[in-house]
DSSP file (Angstrom, degrees, kcal/mol; ACC not computed):
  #  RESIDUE AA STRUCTURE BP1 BP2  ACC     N-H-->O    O-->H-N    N-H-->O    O-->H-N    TCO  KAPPA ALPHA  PHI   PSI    X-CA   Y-CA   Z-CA
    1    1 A X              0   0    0      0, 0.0     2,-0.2     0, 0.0     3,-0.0   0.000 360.0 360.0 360.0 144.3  217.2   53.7   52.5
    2    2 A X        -     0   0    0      1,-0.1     2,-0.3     0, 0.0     0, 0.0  -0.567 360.0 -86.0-109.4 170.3  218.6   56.4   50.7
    3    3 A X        -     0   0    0     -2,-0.2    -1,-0.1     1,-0.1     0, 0.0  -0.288  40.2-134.8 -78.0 125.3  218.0   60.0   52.0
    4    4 A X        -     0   0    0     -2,-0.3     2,-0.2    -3,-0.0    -1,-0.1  -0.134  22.1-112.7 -47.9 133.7  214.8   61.2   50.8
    5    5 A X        -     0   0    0     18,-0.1     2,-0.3    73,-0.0    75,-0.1  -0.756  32.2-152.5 -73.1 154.4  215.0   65.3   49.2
    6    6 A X  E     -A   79   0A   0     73,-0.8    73,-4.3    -2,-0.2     2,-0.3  -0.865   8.1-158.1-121.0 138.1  212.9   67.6   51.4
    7    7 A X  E     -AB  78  22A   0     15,-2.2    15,-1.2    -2,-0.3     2,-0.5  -0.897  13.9-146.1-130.9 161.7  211.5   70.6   50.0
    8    8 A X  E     -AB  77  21A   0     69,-2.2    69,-2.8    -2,-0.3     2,-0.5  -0.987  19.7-160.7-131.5 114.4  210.4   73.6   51.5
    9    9 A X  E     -AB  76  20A   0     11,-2.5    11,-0.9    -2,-0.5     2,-0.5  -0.864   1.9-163.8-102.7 124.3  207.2   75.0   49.6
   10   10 A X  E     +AB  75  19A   0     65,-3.6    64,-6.4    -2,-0.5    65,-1.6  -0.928  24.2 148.4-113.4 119.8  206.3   78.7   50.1
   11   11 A X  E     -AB  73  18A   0      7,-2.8     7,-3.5    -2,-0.5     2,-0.4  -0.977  44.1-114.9-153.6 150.2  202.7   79.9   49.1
   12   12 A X  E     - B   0  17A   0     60,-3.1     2,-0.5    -2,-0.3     5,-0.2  -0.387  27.1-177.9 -95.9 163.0  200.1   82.3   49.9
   13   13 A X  S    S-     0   0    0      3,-3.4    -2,-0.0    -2,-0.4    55,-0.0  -0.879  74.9 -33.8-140.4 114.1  196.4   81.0   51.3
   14   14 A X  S    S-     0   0    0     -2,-0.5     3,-0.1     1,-0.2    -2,-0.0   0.510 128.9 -36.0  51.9  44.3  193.7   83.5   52.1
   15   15 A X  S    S+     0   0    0      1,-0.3     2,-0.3    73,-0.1    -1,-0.2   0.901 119.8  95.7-138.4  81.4  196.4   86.5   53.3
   16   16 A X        -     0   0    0     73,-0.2    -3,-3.4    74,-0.1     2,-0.7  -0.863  68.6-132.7-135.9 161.2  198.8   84.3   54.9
   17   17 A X  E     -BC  12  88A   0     71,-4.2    71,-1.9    -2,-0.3     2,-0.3  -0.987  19.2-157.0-127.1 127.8  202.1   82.7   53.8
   18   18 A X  E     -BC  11  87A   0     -7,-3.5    -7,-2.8    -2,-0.7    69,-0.2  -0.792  12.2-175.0-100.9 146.3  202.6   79.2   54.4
   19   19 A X  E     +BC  10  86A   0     67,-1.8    67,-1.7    -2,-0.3     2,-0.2  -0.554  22.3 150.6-124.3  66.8  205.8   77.8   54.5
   20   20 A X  E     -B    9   0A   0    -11,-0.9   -11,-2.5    65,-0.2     2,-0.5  -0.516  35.1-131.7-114.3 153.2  205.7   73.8   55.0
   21   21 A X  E     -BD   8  40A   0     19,-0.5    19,-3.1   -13,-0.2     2,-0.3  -0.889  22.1-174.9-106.7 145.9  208.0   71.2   53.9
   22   22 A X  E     -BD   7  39A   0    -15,-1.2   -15,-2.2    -2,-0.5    17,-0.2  -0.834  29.3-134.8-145.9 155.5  207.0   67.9   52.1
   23   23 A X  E    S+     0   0A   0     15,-1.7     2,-0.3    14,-0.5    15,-0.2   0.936  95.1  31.1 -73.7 -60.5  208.9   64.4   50.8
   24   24 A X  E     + D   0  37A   0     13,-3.6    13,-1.8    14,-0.1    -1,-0.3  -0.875  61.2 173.1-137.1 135.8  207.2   64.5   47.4
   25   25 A X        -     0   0    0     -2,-0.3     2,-0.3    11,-0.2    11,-0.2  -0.985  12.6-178.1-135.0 145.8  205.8   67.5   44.9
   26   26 A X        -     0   0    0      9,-0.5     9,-5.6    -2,-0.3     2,-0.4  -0.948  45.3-103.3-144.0 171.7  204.7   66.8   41.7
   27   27 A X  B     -F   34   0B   0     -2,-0.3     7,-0.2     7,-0.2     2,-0.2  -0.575  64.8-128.7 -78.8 111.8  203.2   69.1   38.4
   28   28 A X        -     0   0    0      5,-1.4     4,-0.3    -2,-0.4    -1,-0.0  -0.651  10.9-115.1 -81.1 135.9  198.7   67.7   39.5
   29   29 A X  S    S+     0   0    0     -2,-0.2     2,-0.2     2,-0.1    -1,-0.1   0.842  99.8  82.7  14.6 -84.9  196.5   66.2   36.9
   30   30 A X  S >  S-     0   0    0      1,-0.1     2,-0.8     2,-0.1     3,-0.8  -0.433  94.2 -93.4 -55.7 133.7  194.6   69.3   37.5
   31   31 A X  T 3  S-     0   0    0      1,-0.3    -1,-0.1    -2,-0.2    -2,-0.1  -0.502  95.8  -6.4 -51.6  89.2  195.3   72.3   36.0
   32   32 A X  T 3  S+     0   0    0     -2,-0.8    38,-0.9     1,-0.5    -1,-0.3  -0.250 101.0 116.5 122.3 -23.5  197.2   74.6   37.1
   33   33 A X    <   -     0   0    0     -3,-0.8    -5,-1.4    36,-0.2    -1,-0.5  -0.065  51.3-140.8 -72.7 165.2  197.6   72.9   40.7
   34   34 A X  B     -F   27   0B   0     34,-0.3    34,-3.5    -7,-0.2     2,-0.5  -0.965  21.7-131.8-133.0 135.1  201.0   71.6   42.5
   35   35 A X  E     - E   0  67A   0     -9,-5.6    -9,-0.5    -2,-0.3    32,-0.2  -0.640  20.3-165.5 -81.9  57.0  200.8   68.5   44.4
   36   36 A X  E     + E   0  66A   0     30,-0.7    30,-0.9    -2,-0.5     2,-0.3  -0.451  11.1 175.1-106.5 106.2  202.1   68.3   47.6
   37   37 A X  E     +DE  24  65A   0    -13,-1.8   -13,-3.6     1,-0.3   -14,-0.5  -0.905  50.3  20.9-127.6 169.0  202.8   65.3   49.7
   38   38 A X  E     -     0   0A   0     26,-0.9   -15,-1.7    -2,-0.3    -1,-0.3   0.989  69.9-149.6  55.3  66.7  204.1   63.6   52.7
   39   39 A X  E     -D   22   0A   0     25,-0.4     2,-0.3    24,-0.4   -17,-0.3  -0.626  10.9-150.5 -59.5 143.0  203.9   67.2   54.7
   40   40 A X  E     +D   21   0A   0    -19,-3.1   -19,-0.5    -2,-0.1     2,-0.3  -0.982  19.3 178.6-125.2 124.9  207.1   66.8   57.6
   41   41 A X        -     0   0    0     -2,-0.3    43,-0.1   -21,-0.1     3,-0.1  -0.837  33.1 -87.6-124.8 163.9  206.3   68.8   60.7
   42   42 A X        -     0   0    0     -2,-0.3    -1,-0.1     1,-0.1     4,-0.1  -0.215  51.4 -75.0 -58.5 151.6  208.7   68.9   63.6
   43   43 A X        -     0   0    0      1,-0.2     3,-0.2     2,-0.1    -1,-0.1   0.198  28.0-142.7 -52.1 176.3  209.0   66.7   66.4
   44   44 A X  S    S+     0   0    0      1,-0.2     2,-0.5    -3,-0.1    -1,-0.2   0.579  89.1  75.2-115.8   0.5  206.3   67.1   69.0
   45   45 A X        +     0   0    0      4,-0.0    -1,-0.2     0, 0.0     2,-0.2  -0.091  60.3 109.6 -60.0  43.2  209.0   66.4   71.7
   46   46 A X  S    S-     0   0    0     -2,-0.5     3,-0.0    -3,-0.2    -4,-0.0  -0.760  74.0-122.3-121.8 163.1  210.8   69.3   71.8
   47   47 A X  S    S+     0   0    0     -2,-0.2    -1,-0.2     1,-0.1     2,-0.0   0.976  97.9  52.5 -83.3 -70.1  210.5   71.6   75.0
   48   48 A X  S    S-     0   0    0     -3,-0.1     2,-0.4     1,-0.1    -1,-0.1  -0.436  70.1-161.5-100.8 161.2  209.3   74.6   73.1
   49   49 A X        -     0   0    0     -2,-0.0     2,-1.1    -4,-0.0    -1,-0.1  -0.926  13.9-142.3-131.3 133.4  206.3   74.4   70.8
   50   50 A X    >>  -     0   0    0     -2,-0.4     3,-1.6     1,-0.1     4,-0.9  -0.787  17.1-140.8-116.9  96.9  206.0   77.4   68.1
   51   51 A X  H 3> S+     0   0    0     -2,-1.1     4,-1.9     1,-0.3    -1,-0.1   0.594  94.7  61.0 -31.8 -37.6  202.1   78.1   67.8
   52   52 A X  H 34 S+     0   0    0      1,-0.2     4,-0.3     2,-0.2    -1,-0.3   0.932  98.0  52.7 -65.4 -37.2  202.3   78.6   64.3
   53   53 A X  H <> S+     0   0    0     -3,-1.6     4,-1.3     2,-0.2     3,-0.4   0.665 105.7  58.9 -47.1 -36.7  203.4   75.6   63.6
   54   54 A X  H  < S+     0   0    0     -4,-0.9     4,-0.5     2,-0.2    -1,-0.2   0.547  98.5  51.0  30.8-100.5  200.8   74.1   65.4
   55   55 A X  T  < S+     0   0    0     -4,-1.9    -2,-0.2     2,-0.1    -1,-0.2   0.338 106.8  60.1-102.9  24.9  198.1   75.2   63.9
   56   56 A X  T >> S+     0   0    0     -3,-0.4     4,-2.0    -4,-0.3     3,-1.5   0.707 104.9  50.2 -57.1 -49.8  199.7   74.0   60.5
   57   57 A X  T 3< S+     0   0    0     -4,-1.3    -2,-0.1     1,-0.3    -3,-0.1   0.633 109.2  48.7 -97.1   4.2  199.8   70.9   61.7
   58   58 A X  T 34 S+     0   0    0     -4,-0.5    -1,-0.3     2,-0.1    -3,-0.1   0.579 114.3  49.5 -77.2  -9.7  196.0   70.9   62.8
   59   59 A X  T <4 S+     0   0    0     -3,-1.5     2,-1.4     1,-0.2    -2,-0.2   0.885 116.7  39.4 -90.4 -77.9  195.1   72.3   59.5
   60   60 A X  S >< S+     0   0    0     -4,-2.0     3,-1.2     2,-0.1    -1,-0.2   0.388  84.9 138.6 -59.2  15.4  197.0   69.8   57.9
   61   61 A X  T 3  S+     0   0    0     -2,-1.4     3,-0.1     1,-0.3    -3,-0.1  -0.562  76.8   0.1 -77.1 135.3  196.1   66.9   60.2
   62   62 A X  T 3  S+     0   0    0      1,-0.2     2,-0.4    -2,-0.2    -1,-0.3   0.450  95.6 142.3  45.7  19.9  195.3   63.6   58.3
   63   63 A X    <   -     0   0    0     -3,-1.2   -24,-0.4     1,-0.2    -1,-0.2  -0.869  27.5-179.0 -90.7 156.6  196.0   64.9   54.8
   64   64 A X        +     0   0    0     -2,-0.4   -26,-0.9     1,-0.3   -25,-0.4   0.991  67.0  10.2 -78.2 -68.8  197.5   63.2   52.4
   65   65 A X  E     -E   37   0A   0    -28,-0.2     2,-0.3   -27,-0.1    -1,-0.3  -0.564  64.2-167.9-105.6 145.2  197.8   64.8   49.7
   66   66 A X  E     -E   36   0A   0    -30,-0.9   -30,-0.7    -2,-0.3     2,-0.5  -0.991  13.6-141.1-150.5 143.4  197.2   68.8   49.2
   67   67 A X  E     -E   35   0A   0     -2,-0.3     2,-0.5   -32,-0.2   -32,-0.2  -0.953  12.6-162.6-130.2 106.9  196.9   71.0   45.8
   68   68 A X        -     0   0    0    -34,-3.5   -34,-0.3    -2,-0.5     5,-0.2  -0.799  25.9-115.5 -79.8 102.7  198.4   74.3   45.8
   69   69 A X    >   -     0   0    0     -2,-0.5     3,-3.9   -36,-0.2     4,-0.3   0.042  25.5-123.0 -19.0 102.9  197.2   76.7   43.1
   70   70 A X  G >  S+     0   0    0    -38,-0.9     3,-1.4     1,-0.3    -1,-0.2   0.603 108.8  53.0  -0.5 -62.1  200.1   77.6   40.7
   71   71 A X  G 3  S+     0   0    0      1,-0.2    27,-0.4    26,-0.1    -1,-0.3   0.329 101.2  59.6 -74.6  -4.4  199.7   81.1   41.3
   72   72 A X  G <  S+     0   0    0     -3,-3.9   -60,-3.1    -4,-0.1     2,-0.3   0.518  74.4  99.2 -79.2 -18.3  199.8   80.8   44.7
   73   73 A X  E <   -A   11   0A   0     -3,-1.4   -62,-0.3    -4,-0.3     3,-0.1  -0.631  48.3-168.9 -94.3 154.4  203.1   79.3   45.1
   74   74 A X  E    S-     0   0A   0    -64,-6.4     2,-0.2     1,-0.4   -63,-0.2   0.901  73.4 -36.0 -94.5 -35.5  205.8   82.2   46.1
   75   75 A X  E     -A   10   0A   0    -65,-1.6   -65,-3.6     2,-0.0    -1,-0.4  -0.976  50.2-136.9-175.0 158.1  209.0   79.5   45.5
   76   76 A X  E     -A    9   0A   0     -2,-0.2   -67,-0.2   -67,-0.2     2,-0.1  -0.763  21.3-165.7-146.9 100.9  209.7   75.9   45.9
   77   77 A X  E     -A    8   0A   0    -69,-2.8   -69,-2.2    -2,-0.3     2,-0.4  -0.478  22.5-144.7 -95.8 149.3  213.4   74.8   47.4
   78   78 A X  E     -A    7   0A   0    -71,-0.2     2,-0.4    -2,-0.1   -71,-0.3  -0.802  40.3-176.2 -97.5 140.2  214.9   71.3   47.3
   79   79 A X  E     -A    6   0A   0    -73,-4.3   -73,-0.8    -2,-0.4     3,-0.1  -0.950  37.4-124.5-141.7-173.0  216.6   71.8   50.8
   80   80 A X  S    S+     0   0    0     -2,-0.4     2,-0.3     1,-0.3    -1,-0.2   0.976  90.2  25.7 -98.2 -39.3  219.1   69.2   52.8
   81   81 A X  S    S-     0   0    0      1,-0.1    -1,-0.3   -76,-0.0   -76,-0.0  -0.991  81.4 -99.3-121.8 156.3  216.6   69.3   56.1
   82   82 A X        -     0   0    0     -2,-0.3     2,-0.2    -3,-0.1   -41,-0.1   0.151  43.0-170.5 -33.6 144.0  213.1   69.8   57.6
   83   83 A X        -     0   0    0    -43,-0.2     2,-0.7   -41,-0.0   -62,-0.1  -0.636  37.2 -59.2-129.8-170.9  212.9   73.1   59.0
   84   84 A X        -     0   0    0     -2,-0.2     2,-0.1   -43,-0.1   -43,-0.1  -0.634  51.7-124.5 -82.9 122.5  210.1   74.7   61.2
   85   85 A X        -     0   0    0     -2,-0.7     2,-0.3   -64,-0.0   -65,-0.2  -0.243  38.7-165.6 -73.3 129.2  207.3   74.6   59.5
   86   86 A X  E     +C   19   0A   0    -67,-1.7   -67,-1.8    -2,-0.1     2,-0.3  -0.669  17.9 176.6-104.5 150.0  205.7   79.0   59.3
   87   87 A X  E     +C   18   0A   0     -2,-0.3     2,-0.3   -69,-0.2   -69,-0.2  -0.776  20.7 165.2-154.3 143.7  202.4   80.7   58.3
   88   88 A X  E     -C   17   0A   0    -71,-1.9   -71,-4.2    -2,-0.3   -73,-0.1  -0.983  40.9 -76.7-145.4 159.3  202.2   84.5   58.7
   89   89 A X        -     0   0    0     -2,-0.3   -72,-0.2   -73,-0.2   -73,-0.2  -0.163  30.8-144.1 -64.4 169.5  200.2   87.5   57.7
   90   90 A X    >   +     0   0    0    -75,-0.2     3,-2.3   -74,-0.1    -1,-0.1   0.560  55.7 127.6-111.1 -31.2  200.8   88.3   54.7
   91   91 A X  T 3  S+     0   0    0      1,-0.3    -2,-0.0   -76,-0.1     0, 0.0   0.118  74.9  10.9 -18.0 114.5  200.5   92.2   55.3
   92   92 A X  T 3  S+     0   0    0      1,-0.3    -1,-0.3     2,-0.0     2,-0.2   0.677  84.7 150.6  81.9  14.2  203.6   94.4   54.1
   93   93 A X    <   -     0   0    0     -3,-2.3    -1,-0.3     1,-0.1    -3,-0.1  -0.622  50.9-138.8 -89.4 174.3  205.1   91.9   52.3
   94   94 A X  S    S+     0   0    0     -2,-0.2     2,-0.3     2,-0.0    -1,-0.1   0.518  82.0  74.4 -90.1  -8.7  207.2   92.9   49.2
   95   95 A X        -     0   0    0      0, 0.0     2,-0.3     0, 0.0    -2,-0.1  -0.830  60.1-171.0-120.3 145.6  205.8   89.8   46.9
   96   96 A X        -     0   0    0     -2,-0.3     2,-0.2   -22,-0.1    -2,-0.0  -0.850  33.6 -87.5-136.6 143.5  202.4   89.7   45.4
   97   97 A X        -     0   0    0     -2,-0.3     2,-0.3     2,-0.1     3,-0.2  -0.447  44.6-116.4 -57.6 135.9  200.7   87.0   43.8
   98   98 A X  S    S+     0   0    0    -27,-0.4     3,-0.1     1,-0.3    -1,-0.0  -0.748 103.8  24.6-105.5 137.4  201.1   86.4   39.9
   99   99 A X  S    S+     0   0    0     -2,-0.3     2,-0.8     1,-0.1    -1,-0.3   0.711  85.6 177.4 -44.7 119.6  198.8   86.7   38.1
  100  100 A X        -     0   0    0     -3,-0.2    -2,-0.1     1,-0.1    -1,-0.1  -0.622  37.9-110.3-106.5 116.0  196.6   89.4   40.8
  101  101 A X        -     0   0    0     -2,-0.8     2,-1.0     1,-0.1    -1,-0.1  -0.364  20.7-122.9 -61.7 142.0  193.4   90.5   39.2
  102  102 A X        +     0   0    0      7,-0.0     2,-0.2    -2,-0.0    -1,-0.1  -0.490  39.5 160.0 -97.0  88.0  192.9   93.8   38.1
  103  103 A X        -     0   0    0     -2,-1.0     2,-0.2     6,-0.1     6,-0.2  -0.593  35.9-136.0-103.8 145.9  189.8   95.6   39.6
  104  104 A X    >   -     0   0    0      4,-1.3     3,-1.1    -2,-0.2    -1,-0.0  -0.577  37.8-103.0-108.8 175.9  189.4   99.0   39.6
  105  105 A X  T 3  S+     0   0    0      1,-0.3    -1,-0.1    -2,-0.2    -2,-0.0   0.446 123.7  59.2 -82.5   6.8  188.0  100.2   43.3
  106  106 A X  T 3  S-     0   0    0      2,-0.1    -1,-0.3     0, 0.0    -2,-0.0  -0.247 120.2-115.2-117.3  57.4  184.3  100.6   41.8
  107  107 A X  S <  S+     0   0    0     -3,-1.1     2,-0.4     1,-0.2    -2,-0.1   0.452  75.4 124.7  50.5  33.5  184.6   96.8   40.9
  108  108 A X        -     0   0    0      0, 0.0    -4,-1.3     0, 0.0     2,-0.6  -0.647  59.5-141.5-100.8 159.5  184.5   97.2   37.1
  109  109 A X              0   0    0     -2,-0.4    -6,-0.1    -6,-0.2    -7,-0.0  -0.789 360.0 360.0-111.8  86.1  187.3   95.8   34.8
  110  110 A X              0   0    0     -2,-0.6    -1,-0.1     0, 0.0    -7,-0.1   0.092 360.0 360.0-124.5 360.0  187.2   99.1   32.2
């Protein structure tokens, strides 16, 4: 079998950025979503276990398939192996989502 690409998708979800890697992404059906499948989490032998990773892969436990809003995704790399799979606050980062609605602080759009 010949070596499958691994991609490493980075996107944000309710103030966190997840960072997971997956076999297959493809352009959804739906509109505006990205498809994501085959998620690849690290082994679960390994001596040390990195908590976020973790709870990615209780969140993600027994889906198949997952659809990231467009706008959600920060970048999406073809890369040559699986890496440790992240999520962190999102807090102080330099990148904001595109398109970010514009609301003024008394919650009119004028």
């Amino acid at each position: 079998m010949a070596n499958q690409p691994v991609y490493k998708v980075v996107f944000y979800n309710q103030n966190n950025v997840f960072e997971v890697y997956a076999r297959h992404i493809y352009q959804s059906d739906l509109y505006g979503f990205i498809e994501i499948e085959e998620l690849v989490f690290g082994e679960r032998s390994q001596l040390l276990v990195d908590p976020s990773e973790e709870k990615l892969k209780s969140e993600f436990d027994g889906v198949k398939r997952t659809y990231i809003p467009m706008h959600s995704i920060v970048r999406i790399d073809e890369v040559e192996r699986e890496g440790s799979s992240k999520i962190h606050e999102a807090k102080g980062d330099k990148v904001t989502q595109f398109p970010s609605p514009i609301m003024t602080p008394g919650g009119r759009n004028d």
